[in-house]
N, CA, C and O of each residue as an XYZ file, in Angstrom:
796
protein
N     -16.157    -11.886    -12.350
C     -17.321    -11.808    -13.215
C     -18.336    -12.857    -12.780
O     -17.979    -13.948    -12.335
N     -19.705    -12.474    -12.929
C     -20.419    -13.554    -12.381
C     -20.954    -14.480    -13.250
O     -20.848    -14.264    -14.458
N     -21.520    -15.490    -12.847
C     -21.719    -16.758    -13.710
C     -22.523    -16.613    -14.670
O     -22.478    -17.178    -15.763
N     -23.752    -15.381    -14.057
C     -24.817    -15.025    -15.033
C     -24.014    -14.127    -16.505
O     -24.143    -14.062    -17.727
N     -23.503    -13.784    -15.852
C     -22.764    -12.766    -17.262
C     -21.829    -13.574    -18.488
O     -21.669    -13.286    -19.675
N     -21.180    -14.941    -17.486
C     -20.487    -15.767    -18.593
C     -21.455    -16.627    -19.409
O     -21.282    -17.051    -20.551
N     -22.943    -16.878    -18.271
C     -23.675    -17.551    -19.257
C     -24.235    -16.829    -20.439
O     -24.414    -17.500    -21.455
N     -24.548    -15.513    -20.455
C     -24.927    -14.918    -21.499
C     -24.067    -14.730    -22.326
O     -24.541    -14.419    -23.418
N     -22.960    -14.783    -22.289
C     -21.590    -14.199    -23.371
C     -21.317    -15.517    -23.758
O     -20.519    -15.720    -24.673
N     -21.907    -16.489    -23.148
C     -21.962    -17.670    -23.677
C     -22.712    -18.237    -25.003
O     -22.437    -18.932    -25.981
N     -23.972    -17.433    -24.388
C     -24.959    -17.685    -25.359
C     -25.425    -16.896    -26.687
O     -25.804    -17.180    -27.823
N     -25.138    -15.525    -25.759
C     -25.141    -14.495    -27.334
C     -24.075    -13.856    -27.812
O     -24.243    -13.060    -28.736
N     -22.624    -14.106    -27.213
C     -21.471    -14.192    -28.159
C     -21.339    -12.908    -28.520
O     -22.067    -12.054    -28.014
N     -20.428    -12.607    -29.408
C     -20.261    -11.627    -30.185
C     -21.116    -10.239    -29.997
O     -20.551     -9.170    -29.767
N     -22.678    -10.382    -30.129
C     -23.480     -9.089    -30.115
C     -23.290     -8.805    -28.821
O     -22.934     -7.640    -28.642
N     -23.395     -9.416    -27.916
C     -23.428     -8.860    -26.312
C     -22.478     -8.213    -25.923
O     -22.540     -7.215    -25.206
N     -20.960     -9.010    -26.608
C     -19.995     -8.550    -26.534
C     -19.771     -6.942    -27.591
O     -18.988     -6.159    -27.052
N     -20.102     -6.662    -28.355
C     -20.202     -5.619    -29.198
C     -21.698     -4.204    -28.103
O     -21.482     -3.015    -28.337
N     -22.362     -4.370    -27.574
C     -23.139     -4.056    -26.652
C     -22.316     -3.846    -25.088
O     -22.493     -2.760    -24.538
N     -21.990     -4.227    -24.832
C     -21.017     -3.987    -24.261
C     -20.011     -2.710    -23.628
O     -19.920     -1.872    -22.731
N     -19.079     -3.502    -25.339
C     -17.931     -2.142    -25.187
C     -18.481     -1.369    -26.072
O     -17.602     -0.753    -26.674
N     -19.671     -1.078    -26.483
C     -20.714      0.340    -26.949
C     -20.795      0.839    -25.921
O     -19.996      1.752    -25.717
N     -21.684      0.517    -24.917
C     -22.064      0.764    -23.255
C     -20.784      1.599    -22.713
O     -20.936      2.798    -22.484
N     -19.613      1.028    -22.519
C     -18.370      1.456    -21.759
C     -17.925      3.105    -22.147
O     -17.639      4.120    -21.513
N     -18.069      2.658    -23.730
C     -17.443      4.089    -24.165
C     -18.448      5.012    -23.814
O     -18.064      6.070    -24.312
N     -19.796      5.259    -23.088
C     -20.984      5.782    -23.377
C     -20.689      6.365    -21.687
O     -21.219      7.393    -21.264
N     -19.899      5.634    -20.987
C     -19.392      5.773    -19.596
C     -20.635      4.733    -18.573
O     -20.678      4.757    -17.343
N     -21.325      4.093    -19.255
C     -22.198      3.055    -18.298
C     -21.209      1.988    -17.692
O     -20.182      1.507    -18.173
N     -21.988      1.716    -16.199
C     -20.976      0.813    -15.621
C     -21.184     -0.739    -16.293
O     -22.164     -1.403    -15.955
N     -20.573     -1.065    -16.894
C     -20.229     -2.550    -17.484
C     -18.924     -2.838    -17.441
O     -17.940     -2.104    -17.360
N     -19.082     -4.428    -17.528
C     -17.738     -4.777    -17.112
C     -16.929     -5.171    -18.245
O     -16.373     -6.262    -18.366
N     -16.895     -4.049    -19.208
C     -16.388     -4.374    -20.869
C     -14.741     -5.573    -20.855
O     -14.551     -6.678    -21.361
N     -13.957     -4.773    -20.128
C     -13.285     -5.268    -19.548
C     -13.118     -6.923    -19.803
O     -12.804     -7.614    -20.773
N     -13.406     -7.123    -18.739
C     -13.578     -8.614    -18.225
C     -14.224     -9.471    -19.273
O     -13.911    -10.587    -19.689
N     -15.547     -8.384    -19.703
C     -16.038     -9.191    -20.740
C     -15.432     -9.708    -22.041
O     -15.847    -10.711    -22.623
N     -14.517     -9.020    -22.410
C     -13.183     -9.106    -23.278
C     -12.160    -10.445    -23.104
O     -11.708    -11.146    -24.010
N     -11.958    -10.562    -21.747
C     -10.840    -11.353    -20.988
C     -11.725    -12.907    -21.268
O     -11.259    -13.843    -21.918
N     -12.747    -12.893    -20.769
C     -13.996    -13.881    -21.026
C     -14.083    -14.499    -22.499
O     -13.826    -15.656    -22.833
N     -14.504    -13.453    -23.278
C     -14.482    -13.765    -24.173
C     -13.420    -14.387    -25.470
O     -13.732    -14.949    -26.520
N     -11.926    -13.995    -24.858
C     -10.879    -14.515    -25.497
C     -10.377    -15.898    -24.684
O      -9.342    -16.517    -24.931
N     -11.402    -16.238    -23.618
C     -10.940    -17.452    -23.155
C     -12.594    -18.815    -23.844
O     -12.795    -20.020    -23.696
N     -13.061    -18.120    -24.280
C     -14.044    -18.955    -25.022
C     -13.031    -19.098    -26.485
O     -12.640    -20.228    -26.778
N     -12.799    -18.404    -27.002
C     -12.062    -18.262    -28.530
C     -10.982    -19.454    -27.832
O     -10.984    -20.546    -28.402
N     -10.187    -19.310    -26.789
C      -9.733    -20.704    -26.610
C     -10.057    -22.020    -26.504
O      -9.376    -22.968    -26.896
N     -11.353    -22.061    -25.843
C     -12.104    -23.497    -26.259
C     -12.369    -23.654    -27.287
O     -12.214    -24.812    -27.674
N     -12.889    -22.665    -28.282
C     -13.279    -23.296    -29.492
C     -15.534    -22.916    -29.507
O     -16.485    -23.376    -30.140
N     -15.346    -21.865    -28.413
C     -16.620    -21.869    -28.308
C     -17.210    -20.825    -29.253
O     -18.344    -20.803    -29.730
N     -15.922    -19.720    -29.472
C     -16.306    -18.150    -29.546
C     -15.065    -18.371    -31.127
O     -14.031    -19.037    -31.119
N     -15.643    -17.564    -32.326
C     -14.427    -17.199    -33.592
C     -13.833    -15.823    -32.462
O     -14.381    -15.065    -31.663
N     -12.115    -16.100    -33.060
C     -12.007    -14.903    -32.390
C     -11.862    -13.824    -33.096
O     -11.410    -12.815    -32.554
N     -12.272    -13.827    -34.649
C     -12.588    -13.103    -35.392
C     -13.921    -12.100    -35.196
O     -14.066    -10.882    -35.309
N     -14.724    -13.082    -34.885
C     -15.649    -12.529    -34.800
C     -16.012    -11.761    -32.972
O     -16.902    -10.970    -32.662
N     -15.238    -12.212    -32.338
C     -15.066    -11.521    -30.842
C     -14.450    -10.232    -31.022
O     -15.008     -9.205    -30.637
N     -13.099    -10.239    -31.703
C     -12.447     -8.946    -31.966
C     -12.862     -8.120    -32.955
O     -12.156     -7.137    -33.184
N     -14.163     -8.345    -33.804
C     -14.498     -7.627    -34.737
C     -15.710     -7.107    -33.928
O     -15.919     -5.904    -34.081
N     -16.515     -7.733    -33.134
C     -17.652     -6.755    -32.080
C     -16.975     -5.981    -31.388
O     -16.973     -4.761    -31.551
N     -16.308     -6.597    -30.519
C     -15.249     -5.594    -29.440
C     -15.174     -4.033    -29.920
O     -15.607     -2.909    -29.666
N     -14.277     -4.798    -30.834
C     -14.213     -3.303    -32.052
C     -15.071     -2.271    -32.669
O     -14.867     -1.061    -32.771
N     -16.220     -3.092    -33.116
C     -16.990     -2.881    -33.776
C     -17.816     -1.651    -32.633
O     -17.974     -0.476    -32.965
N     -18.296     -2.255    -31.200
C     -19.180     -1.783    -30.351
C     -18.757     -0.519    -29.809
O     -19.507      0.452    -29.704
N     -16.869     -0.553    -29.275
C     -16.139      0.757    -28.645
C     -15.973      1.709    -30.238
O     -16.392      2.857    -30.085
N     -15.593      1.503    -31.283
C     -15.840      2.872    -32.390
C     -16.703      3.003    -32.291
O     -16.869      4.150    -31.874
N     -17.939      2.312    -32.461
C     -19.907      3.394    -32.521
C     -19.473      4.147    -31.235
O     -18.943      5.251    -31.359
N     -19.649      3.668    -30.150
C     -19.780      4.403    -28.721
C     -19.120      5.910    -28.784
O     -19.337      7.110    -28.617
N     -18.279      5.051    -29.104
C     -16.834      6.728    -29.280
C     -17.066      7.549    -30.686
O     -16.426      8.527    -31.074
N     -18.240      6.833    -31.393
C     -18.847      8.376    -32.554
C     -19.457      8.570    -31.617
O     -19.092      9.581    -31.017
N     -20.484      7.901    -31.067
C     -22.100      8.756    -30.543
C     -21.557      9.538    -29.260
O     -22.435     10.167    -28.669
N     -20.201      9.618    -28.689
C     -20.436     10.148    -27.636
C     -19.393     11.609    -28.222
O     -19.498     12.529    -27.411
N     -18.603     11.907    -29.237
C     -18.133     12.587    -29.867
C     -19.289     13.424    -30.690
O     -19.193     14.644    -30.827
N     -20.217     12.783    -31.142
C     -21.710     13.547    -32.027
C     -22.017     14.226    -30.905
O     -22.025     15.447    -31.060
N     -22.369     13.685    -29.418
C     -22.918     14.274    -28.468
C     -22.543     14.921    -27.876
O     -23.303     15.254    -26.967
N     -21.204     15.569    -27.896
C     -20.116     16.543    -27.764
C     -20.304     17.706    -28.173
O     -20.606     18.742    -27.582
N     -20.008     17.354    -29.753
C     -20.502     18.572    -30.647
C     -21.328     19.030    -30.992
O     -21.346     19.929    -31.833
N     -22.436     18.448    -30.334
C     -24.018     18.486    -31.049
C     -24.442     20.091    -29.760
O     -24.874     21.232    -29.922
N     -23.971     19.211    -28.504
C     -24.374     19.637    -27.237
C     -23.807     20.028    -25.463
O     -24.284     20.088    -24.330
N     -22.063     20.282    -26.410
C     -21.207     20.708    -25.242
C     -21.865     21.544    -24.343
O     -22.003     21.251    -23.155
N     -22.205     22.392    -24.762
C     -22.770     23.193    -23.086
C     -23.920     22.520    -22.493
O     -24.128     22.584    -21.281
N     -24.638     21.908    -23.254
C     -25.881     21.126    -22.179
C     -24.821     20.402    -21.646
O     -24.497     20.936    -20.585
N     -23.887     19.088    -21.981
C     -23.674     18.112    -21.425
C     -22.588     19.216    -19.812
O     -22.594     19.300    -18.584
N     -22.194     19.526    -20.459
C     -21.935     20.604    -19.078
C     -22.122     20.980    -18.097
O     -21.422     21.217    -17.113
N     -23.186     21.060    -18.349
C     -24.452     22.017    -17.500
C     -24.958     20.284    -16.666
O     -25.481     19.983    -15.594
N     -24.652     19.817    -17.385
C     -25.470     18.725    -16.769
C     -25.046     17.338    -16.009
O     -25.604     16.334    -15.568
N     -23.134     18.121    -16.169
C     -22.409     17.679    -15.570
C     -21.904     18.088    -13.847
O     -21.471     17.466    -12.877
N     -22.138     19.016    -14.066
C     -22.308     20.290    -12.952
C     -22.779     19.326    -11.978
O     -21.894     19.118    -11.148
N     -24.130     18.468    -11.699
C     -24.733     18.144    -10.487
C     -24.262     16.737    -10.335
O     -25.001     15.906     -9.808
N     -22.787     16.346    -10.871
C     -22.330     15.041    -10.546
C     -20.941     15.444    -10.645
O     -20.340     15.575    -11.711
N     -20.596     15.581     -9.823
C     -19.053     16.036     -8.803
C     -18.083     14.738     -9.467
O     -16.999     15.228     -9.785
N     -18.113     13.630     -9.698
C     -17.436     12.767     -9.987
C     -17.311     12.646    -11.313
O     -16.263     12.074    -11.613
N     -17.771     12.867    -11.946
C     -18.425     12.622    -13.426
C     -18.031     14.514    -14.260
O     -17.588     14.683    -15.396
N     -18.364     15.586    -13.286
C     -17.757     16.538    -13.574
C     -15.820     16.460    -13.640
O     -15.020     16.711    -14.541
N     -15.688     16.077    -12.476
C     -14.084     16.126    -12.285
C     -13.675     15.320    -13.836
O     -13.431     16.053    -14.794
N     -13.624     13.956    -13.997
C     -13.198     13.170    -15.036
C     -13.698     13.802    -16.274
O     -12.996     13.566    -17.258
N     -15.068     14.785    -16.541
C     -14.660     15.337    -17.776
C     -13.629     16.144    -17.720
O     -12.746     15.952    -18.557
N     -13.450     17.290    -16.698
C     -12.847     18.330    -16.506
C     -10.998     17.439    -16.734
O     -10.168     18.312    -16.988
N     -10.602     16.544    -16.698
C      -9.560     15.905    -16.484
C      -9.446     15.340    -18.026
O      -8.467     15.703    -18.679
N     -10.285     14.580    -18.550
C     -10.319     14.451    -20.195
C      -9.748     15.632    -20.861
O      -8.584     15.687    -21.258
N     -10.764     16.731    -20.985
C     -11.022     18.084    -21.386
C      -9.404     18.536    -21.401
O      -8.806     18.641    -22.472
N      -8.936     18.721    -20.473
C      -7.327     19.407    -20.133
C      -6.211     18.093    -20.903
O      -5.360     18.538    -21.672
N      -6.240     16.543    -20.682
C      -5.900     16.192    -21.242
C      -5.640     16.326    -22.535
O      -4.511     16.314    -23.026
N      -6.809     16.476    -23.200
C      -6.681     16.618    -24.636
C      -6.097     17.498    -25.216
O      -5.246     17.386    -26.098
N      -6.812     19.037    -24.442
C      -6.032     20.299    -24.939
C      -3.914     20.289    -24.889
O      -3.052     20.824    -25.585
N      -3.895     19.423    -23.737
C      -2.375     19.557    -23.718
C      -1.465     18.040    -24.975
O      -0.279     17.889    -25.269
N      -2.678     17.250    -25.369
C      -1.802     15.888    -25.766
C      -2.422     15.810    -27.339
O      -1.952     15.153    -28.267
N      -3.767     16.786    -27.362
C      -4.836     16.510    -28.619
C      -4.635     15.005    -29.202
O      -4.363     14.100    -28.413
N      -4.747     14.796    -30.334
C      -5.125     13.375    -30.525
C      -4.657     12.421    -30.047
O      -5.181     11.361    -29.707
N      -3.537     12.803    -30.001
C      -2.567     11.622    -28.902
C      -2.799     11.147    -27.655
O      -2.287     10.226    -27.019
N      -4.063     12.299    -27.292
C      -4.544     12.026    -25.901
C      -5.985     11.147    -26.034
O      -6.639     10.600    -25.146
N      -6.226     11.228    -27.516
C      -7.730     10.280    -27.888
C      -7.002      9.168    -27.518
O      -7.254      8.659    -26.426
N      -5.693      8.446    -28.596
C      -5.493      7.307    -28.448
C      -5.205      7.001    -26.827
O      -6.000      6.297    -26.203
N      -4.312      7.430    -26.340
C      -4.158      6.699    -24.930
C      -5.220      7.082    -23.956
O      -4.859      6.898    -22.794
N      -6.918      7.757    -24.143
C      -7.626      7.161    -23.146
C      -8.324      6.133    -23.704
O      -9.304      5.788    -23.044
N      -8.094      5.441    -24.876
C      -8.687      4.271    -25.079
C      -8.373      3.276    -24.195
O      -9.270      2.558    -23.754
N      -7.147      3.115    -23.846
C      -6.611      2.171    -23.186
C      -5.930      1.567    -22.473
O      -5.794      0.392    -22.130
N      -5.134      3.284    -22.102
C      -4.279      3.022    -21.036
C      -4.890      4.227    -19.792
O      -4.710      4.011    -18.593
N      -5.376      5.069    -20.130
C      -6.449      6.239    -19.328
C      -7.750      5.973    -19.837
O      -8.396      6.884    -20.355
N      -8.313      4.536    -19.720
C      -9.684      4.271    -20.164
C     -10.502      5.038    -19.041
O     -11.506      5.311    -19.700
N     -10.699      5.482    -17.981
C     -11.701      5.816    -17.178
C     -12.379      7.057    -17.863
O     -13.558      7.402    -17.932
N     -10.881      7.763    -18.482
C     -11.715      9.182    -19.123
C     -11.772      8.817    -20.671
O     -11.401      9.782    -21.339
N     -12.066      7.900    -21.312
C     -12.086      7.628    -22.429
C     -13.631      7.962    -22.403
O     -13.680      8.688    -23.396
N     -14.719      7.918    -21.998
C     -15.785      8.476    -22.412
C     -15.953     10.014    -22.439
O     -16.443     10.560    -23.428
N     -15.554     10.702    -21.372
C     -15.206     11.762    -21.266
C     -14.770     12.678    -21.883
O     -15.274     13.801    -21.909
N     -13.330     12.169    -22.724
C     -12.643     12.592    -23.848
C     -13.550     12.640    -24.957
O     -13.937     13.689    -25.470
N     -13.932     11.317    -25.373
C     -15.435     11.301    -26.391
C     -16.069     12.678    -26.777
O     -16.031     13.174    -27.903
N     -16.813     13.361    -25.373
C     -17.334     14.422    -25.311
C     -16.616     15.919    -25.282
O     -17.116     17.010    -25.554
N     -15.157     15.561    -24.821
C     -14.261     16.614    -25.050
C     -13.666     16.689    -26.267
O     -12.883     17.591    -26.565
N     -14.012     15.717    -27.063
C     -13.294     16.005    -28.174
C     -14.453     16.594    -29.196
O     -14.054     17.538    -29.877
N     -15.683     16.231    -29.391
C     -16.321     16.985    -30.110
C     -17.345     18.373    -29.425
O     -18.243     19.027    -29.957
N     -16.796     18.436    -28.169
C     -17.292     19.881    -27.577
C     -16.383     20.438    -27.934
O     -16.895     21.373    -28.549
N     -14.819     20.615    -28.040
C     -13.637     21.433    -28.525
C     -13.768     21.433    -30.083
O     -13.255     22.337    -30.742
N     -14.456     20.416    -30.659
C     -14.463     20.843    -31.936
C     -13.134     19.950    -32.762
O     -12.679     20.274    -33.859
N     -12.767     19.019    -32.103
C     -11.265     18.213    -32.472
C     -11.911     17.584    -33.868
O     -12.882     16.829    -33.809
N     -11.443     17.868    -34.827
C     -11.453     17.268    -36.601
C     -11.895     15.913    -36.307
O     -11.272     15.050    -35.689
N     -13.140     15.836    -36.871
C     -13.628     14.274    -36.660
C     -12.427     13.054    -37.364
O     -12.116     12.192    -36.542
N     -11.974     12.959    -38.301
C     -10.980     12.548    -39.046
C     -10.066     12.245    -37.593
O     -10.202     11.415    -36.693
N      -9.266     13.135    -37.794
C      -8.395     12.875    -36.461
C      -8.859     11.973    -35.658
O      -8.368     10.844    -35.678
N     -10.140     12.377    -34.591
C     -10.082     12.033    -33.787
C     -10.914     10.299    -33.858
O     -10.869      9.469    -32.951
N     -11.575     10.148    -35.115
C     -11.949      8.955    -35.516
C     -10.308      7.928    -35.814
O     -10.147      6.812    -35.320
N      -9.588      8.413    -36.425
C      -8.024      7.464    -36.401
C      -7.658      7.280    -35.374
O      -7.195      6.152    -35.213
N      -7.650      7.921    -34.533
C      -6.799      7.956    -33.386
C      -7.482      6.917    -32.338
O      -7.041      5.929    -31.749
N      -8.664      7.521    -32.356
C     -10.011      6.101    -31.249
C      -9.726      4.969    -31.956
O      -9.209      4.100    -31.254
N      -9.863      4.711    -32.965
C      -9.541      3.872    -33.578
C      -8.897      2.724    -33.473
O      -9.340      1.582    -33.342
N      -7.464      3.250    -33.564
C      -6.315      2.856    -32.984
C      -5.995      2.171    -31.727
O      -5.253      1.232    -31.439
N      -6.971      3.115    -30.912
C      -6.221      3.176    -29.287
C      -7.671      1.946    -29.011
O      -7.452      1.099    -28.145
N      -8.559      1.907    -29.471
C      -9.611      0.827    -29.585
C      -8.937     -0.424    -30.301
O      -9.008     -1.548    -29.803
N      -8.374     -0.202    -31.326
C      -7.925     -1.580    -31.554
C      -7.008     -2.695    -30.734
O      -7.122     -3.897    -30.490
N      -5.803     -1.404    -30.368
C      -5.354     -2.013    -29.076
C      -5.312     -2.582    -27.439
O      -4.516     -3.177    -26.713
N      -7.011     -1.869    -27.332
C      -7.382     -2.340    -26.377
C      -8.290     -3.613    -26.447
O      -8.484     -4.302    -25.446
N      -8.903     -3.932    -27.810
C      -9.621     -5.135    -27.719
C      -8.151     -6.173    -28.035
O      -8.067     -7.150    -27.291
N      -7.442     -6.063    -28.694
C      -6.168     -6.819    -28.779
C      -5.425     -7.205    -27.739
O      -4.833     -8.276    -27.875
N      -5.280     -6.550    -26.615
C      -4.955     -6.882    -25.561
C      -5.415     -7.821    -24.505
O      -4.879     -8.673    -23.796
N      -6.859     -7.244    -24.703
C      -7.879     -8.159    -23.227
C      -8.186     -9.539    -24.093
O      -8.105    -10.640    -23.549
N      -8.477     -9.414    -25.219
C      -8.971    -10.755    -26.149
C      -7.638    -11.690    -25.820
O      -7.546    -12.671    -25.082
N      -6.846    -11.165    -26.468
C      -5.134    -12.215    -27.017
C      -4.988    -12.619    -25.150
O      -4.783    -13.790    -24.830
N      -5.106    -11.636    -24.181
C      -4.775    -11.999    -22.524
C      -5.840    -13.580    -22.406
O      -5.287    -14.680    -22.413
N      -6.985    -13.479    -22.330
C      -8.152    -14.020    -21.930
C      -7.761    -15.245    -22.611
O      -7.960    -16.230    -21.900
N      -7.247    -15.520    -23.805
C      -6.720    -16.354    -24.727
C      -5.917    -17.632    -24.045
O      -5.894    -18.863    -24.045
N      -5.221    -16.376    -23.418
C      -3.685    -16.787    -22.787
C      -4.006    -17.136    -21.551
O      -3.458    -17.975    -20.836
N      -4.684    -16.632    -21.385
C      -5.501    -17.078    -19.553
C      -6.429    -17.874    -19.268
O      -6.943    -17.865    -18.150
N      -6.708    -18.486    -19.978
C      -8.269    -18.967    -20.158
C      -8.355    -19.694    -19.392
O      -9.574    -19.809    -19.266
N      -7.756    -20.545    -18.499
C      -7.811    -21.214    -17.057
C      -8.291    -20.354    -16.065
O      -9.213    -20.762    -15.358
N      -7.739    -19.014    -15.849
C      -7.220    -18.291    -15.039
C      -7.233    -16.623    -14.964
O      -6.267    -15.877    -14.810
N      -9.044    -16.184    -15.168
C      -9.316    -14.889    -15.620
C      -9.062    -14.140    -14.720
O      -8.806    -12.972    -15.013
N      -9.044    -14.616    -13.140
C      -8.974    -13.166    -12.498
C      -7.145    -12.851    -12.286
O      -6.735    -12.005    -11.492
N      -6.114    -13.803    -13.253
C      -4.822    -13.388    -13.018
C      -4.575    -12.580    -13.787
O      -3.873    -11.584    -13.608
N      -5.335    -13.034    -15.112
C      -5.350    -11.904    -16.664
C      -5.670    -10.732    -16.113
O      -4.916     -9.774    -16.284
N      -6.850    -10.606    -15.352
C      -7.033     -9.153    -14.838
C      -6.625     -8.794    -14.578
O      -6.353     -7.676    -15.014
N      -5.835     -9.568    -13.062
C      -4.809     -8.596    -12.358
C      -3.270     -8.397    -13.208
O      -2.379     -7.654    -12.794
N      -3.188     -9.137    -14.337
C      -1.882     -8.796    -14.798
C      -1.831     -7.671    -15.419
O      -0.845     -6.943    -15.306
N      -3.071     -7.289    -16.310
C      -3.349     -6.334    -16.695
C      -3.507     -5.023    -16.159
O      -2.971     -3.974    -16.517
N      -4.307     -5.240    -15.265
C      -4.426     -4.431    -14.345
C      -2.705     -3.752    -13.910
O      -2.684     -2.556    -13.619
N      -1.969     -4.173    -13.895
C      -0.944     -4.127    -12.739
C       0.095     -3.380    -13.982
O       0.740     -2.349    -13.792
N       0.077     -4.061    -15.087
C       0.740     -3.478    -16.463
C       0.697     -2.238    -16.408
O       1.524     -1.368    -16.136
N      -1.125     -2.250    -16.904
C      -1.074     -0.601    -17.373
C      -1.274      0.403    -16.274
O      -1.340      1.596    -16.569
N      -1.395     -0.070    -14.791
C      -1.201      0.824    -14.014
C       0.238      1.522    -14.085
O       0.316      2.726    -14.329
N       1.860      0.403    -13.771
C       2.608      0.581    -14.230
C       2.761      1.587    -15.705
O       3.232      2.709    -15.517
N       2.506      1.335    -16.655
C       2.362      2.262    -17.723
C       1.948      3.765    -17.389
O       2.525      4.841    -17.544
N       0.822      3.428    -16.914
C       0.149      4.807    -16.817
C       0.647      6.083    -15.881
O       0.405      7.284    -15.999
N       1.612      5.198    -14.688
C       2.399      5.618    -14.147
C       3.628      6.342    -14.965
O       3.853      7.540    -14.790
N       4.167      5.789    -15.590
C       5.449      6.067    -16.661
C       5.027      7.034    -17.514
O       5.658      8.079    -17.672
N       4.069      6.792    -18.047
C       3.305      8.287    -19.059
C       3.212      9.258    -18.635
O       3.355     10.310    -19.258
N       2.786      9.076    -16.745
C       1.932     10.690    -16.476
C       3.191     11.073    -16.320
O       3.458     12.166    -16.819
N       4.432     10.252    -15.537
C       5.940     10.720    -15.340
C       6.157     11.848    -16.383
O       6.178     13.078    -16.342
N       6.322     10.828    -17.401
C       6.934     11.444    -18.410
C       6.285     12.852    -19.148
O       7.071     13.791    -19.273
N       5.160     12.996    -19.544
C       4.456     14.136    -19.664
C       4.569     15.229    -18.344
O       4.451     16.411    -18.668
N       4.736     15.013    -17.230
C       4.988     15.239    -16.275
C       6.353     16.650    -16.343
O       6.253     17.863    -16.158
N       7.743     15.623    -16.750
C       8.342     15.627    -17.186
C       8.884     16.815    -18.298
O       9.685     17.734    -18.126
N       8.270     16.490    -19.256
C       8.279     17.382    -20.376
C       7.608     18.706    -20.241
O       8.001     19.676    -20.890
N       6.444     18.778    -19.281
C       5.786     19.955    -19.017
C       6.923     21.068    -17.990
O       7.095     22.285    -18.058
N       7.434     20.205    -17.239
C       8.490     20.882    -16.674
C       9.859     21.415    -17.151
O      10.516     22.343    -16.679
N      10.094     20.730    -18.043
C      10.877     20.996    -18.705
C      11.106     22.405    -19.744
O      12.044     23.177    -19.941
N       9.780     22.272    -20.245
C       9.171     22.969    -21.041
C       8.982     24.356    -20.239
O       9.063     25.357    -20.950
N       8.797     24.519    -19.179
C       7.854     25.456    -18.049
C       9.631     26.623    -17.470
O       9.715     27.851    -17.511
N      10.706     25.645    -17.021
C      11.600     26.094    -17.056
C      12.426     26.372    -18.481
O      13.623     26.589    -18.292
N      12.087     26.397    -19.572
C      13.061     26.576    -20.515
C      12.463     27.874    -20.986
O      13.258     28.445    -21.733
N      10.903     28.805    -20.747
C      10.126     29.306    -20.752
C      11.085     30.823    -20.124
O      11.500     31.923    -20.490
N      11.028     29.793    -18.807
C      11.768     30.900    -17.437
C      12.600     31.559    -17.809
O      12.694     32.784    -17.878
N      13.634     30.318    -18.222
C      15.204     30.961    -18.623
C      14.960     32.056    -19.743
O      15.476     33.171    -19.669
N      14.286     31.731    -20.600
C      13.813     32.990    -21.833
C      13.462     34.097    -21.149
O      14.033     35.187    -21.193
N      12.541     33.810    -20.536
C      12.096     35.141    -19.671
C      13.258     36.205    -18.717
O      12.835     37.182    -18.099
């Protein structure tokens, strides 16, 4: 992270940090992330409440993840259509989208934070499919709470030492994410041959 970015999270705290992980869920490149890790290593000096760090965090990724769920349902086939002329950005909805249909809410919570790349994505797949706002507001929720809980309480714990927090993290939920797709993996096959044998 660069110096300019710690000096501002220095200085405007909390809102920047709430701006932020708004931004992330919206799919803009920011480094919500880090900014998290940062910010729970100020709550260790005594610079930052970490009340008030984990209540923006929070606060910034639920708005993001309504407005990009409103913008779903408001306007699935435009955003579509308008996904079409970005090959990268098409694929990861198209990868949300199927996620969900096979995991539905369960698939809100874990792209909060362990499949964050399509967590904006999902956003828009969940209110282009029409997924029960209810639902899918608990579930972001959730999978948001545990992701500001994680990078904050790390950054905490790291606060000497941010780019190890990263990479520990990093290295965790890759691990994890590995074990999930296994396992869903797994069960789809399972499922696929028990199908057969009926047949």
């Amino acid at each position: 992270m660069s110096d300019t970015l710690l000096q501002l999270l220095a200085t405007y705290g909390a809102p920047l940090l709430a701006l932020t992980t708004f931004a992330s869920c919206l799919a803009l490149p920011v480094p919500s992330s880090l900014m998290m890790l940062a910010a729970g290593a100020f709550v260790a000096s005594g610079d930052l409440s970490a009340s008030a760090v984990a209540g923006a965090a929070f606060a910034g990724a639920v708005a993001g993840d309504q407005l990009g769920y409103v913008a779903g349902r408001g306007g699935g086939a435009f955003i579509e259509r308008k996904l079409a002329s970005r090959p990268k950005r098409r694929r990861l909805y198209a990868r949300a989208r199927a996620y969900l249909l096979s995991h539905g809410s369960y698939g809100v919570f874990l792209t909060r934070w362990l499949f964050s790349p399509l967590g904006p994505y999902a956003n828009l797949a969940a209110g282009a499919a029409r997924l029960s706002w209810a639902r899918f507001t608990l579930w972001a929720a959730a999978g948001e709470a545990l992701w500001v809980a994680l990078y904050v309480t790390l950054g905490q714990g790291f606060s000497h030492n941010l780019m190890m927090a990263s990479d520990l993290i990093t290295q965790v939920l890759g691990l994890l994410a590995a074990l999930g797709s296994s396992f869903f993996l797994g069960r789809w096959l399972l499922k696929l041959s028990r199908q057969r044998a009926r047949g």
